[in-house]
N, C-alpha and C positions, 0 to 999 in steps of 0.2 A: 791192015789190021792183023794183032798176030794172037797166036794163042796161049794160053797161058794153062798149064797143066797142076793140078789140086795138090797139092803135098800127100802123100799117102804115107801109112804108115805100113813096115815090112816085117813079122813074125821072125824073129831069129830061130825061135822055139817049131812052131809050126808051119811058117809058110806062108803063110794068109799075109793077102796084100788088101787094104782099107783107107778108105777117105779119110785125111784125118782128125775128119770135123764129126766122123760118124763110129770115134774108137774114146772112149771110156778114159778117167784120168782120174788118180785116186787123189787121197785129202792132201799131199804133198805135190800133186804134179806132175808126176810119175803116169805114164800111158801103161794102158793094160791092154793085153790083147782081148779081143772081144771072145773069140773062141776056144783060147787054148786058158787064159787067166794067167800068162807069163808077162808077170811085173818087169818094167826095165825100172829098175832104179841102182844107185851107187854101190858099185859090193866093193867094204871094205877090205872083203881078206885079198884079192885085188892089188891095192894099193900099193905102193912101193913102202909108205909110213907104216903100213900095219903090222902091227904086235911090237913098236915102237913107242915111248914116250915122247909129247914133242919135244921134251927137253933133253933126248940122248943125241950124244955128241955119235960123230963117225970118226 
């Protein structure tokens, strides 16, 4: 028999390490920490496209 360990979810912001059946997920999907309120979601300024048009040539 083997075991099988819970996916948790790991605080970049603060640390906090949580089940990840027991951490919060706003109206997009996006996980929130339960403690701190640090959204992981896409940051655009990030991107290698941003402050780009899709239609600029390189």
């Amino acid at each position: 028999m083997s075991t099988e360990n819970a996916a948790t979810f790991d605080c970049p912001e603060c640390d906090v390490s949580a089940p990840s059946t027991s951490v919060p997920y706003d109206s997009l999907g996006y996980v929130l920490c339960p403690v701190c309120g640090y959204a992981a979601s896409p940051n655009a300024e990030g991107s290698p496209s941003a402050g780009r048009s899709p239609s600029a040539g390189d």
